[in-house]
C-alpha positions as CSV (number, residue, x, y, z in Angstrom):
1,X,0.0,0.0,0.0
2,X,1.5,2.9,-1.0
3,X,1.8,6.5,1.5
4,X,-0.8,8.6,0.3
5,X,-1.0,12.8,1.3
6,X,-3.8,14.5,0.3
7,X,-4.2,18.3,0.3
8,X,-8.4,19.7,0.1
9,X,-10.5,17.5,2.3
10,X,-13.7,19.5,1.1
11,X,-16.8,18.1,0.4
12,X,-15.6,16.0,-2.1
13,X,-11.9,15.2,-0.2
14,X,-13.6,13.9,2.4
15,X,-15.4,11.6,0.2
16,X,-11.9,10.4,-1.5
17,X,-10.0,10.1,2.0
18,X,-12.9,8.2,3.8
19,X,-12.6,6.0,0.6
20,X,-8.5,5.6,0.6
21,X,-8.9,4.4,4.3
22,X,-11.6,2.3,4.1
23,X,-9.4,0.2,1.5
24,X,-6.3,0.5,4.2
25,X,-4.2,3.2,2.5
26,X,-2.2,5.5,4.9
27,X,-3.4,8.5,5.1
28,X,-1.8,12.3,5.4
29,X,-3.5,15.6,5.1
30,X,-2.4,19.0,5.2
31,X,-3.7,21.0,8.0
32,X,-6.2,23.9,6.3
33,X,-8.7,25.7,7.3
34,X,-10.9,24.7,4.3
35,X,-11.3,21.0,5.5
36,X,-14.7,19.7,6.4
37,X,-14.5,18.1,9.7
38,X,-11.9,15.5,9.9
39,X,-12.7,13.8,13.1
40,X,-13.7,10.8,11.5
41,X,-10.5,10.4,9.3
42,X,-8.4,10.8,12.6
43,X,-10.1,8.5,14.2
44,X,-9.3,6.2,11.9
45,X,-5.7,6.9,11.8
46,X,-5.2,9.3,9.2
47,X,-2.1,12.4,10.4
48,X,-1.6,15.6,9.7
49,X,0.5,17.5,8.6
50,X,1.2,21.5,9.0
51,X,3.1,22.0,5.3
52,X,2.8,21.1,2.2
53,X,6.6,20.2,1.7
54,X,6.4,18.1,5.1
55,X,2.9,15.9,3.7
56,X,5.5,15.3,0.4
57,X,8.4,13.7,2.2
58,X,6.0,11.6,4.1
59,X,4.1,10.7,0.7
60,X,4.7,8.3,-2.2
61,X,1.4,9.9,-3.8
62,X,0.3,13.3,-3.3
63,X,-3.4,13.6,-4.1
64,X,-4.6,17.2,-4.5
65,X,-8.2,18.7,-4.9
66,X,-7.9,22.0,-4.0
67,X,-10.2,25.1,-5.2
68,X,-8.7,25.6,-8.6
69,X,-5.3,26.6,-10.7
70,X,-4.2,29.2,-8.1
71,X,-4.2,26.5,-5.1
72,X,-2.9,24.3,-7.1
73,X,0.6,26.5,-7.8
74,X,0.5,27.7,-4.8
75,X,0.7,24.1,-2.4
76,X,3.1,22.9,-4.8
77,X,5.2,25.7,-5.9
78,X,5.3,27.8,-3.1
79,X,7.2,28.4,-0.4
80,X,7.2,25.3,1.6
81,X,5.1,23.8,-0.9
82,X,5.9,20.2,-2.2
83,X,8.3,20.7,-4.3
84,X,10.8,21.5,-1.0
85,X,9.7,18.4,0.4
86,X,9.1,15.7,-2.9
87,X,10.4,12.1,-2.7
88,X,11.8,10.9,-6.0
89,X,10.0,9.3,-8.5
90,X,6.6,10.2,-5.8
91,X,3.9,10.6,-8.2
92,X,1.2,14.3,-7.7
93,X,-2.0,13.7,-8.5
94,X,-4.1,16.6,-9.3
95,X,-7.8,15.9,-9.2
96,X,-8.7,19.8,-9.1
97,X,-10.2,21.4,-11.7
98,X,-7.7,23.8,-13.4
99,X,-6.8,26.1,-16.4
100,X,-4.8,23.2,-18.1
101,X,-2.1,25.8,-19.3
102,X,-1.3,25.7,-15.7
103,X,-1.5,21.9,-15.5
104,X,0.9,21.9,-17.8
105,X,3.6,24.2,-16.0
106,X,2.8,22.5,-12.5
107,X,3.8,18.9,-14.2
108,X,6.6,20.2,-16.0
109,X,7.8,21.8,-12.3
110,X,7.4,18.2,-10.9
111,X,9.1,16.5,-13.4
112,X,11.7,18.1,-12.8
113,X,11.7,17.9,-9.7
114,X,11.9,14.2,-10.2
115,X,8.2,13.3,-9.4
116,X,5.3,11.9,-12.1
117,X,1.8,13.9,-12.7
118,X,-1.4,12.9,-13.9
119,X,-4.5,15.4,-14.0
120,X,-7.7,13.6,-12.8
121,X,-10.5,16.0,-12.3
122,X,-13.6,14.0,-11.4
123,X,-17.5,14.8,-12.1
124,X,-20.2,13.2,-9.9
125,X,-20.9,14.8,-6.6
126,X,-20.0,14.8,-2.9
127,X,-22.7,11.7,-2.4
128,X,-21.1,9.8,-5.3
129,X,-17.3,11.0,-3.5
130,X,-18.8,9.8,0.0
131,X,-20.0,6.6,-2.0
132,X,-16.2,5.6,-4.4
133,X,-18.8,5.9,-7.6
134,X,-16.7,9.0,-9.1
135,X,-16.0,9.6,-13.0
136,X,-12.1,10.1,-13.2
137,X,-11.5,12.0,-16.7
138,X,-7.4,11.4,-16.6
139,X,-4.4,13.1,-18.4
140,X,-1.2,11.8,-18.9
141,X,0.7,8.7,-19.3
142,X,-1.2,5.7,-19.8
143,X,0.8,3.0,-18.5
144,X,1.3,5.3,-15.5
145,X,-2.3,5.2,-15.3
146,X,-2.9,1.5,-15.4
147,X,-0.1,1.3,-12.7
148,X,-2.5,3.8,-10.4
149,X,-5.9,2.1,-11.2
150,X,-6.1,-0.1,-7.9
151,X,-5.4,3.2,-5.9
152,X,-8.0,5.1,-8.0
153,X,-10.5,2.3,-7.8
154,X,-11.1,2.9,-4.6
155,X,-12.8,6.4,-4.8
156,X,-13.7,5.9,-8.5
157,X,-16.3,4.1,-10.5
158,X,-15.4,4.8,-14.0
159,X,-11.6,5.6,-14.9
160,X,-11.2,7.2,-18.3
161,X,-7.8,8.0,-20.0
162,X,-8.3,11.0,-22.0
163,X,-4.8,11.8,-23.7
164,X,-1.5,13.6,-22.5
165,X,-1.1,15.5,-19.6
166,X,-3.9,18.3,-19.0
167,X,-6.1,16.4,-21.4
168,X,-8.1,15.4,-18.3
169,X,-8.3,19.3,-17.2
170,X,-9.6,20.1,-20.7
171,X,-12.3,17.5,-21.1
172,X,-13.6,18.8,-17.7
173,X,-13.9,22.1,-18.4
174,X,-15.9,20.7,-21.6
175,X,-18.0,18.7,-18.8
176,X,-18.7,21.6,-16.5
177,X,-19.5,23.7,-19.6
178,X,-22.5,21.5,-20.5
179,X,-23.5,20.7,-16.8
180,X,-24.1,24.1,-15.9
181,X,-24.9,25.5,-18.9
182,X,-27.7,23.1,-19.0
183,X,-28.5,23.9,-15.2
184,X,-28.3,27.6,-16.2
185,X,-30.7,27.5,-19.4
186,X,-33.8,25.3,-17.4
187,X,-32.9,28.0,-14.1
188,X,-34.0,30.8,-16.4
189,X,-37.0,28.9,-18.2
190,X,-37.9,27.8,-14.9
191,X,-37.6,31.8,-13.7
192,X,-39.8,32.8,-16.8
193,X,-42.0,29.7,-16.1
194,X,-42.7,31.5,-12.5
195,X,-43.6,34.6,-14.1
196,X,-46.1,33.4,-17.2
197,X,-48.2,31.2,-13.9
198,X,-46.5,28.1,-14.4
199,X,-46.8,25.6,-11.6
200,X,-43.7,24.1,-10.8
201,X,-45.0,20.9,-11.1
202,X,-46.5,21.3,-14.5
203,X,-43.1,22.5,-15.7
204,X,-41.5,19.2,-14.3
205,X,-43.5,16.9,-15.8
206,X,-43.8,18.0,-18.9
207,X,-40.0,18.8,-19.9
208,X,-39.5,14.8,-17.8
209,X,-41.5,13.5,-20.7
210,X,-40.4,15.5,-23.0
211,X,-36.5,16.9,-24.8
212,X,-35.7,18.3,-21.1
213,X,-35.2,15.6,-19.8
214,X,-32.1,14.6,-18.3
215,X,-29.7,15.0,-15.1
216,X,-29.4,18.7,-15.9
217,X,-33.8,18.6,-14.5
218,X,-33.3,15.9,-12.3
219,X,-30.5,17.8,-10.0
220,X,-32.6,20.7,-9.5
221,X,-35.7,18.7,-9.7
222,X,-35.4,19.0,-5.8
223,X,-35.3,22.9,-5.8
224,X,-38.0,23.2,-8.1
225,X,-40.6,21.5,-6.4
226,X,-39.5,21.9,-2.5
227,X,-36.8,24.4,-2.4
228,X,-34.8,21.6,-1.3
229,X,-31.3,23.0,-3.2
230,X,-29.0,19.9,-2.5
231,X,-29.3,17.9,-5.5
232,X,-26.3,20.0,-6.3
233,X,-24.1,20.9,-4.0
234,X,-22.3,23.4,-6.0
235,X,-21.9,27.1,-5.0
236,X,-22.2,29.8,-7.2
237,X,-18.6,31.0,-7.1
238,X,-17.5,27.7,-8.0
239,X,-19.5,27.6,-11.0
240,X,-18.7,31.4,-11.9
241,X,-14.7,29.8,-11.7
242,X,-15.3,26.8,-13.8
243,X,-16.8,28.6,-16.6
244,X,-14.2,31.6,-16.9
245,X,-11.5,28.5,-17.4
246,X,-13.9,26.9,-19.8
247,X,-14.1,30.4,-21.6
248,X,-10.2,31.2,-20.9
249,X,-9.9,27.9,-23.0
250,X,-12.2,28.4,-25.7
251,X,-10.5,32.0,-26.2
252,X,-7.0,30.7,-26.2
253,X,-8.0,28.3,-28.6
254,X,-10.2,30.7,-31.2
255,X,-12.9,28.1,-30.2
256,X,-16.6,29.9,-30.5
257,X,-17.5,30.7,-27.2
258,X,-20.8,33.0,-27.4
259,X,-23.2,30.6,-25.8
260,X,-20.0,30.1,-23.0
261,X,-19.8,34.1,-22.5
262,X,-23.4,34.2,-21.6
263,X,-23.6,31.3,-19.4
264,X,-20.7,32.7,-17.6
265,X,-22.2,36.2,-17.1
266,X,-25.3,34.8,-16.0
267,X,-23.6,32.6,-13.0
268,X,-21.5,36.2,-12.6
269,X,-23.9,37.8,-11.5
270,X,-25.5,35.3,-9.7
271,X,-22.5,34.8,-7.5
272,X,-22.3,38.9,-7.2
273,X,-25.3,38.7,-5.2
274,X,-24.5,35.9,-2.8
275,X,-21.1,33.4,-3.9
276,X,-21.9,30.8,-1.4
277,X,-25.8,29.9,-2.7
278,X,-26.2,26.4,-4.5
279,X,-26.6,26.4,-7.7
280,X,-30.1,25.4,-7.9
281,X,-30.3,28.9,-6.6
282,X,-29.9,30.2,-9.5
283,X,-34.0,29.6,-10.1
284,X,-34.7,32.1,-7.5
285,X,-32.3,34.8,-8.8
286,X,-32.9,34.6,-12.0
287,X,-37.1,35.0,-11.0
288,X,-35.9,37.9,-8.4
289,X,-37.3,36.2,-5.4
């Protein structure tokens, strides 16, 4: 069983830890104030750590899933970050979501540091995390990969190799695009649905039997009908942050991005008014309740 540190026990870190342990992988985490509660994962013998650089030397694996690309840099190329403490030949796994232009730099920096990358940003949510059913999308090299699957088996239903290193970043900013642009397009119907003296209820039955169908309806299916808002546990800022990388991409790429530019703006403002609402919210705003 190989050392395992992980940096971001959030809601979907604590998920991948609880996971990890359950199979009987040693466990490190870095000390943050972001963590959920980690009572449970001390308890079962997982140890902490105060610095990144100190969670790396005690680490043959360093699993990260932090906030985005600027967490990312800064816990492994900062000072103290792992880099000043990386074993050779340890291998960083990064299952963040991140611009992959900076997936890119961060894995060159480890190379040559004399450690191994792979980007594996998941989709699924934190009951899926809690539950080892996540989707791994997964950049970099493939017999590396095969050599991590019982590790990533553990927290992970379906493991998909996606091509080189940031290939796994790119395909889920793709991902997250559609997700919450579909979220984003039934929020406003849904809005305007509230405002031309549709019952919620009509609304969700007729787009369930109909082209509207879909996990887009059925994760704020909750929201609509009993302003119940965790069928996705998703704030507003995080969405706002996932769709100026998807657009970041698109424009560094020439790729058409009109449809992405409004999506974004409309989560923008969204998170303006109140960055830590679930993104089922979004109904509400949008209808100005």
């Amino acid at each position: 069983m190989q050392k395992i540190g992980m940096i971001g026990i959030g809601l979907m870190g604590h998920g991948i830890a609880s996971n990890l342990m359950r199979h009987g992988y040693p466990l490190t985490m870095l000390e943050h104030p972001g963590n959920q509660p980690l009572d449970d994962l001390k308890k079962a013998g997982a140890l902490l750590r105060r610095s990144a650089a100190q969670l790396a030397a005690d680490s043959e694996v360093v699993i990260l899933c932090v906030t985005g690309s600027p967490q990312v840099e800064a816990v492994v190329l900062g000072e103290d970050g792992l880099l000043k403490g990386l074993r050779p030949g340890a291998l960083v796994i990064d299952c963040s979501t991140a611009l992959p232009s900076s997936t890119e730099h961060v894995a060159r920096a480890v190379q040559e540091a004399g450690g191994r990358f792979l980007d594996a940003p998941m989709t699924r949510t934190p009951k899926e995390a809690a539950e080892g059913r996540l989707n791994l999308l997964v950049g970099g090299d493939p017999q590396l990969l095969n050599d991590m699957r019982p590790l990533l088996s553990t927290f992970a239903e379906n493991i998909t190799h996606v091509g080189p290193i940031g290939a796994g970043h790119r395909m889920k900013l793709l991902h997250n695009y559609v997700s919450l642009g579909s979220v984003a397009l039934l929020a406003e119907a849904a809005a305007c649905a509230v405002r031309v003296g549709i019952a919620p209820q009509v609304f969700v039955e007729i787009l369930a039997k109909g082209g509207g169908s879909g996990i887009a309806l059925e994760r704020i299916r909750p929201y609509l009908l009993a302003q119940d808002p965790s069928g996705l546990r998703f704030a507003m800022i995080n969405a706002q942050k996932d769709l100026s990388y998807y657009n970041s991409m698109a424009e560094q790429t020439g790729a058409m991005r009109d449809i992405g530019q409004a999506v974004l703006n409309t989560f923008a403002k969204a998170a303006a008014k109140d960055p830590d609402r679930l993104v089922p919210e979004l109904v509400s705003i949008l209808a100005g309740a």
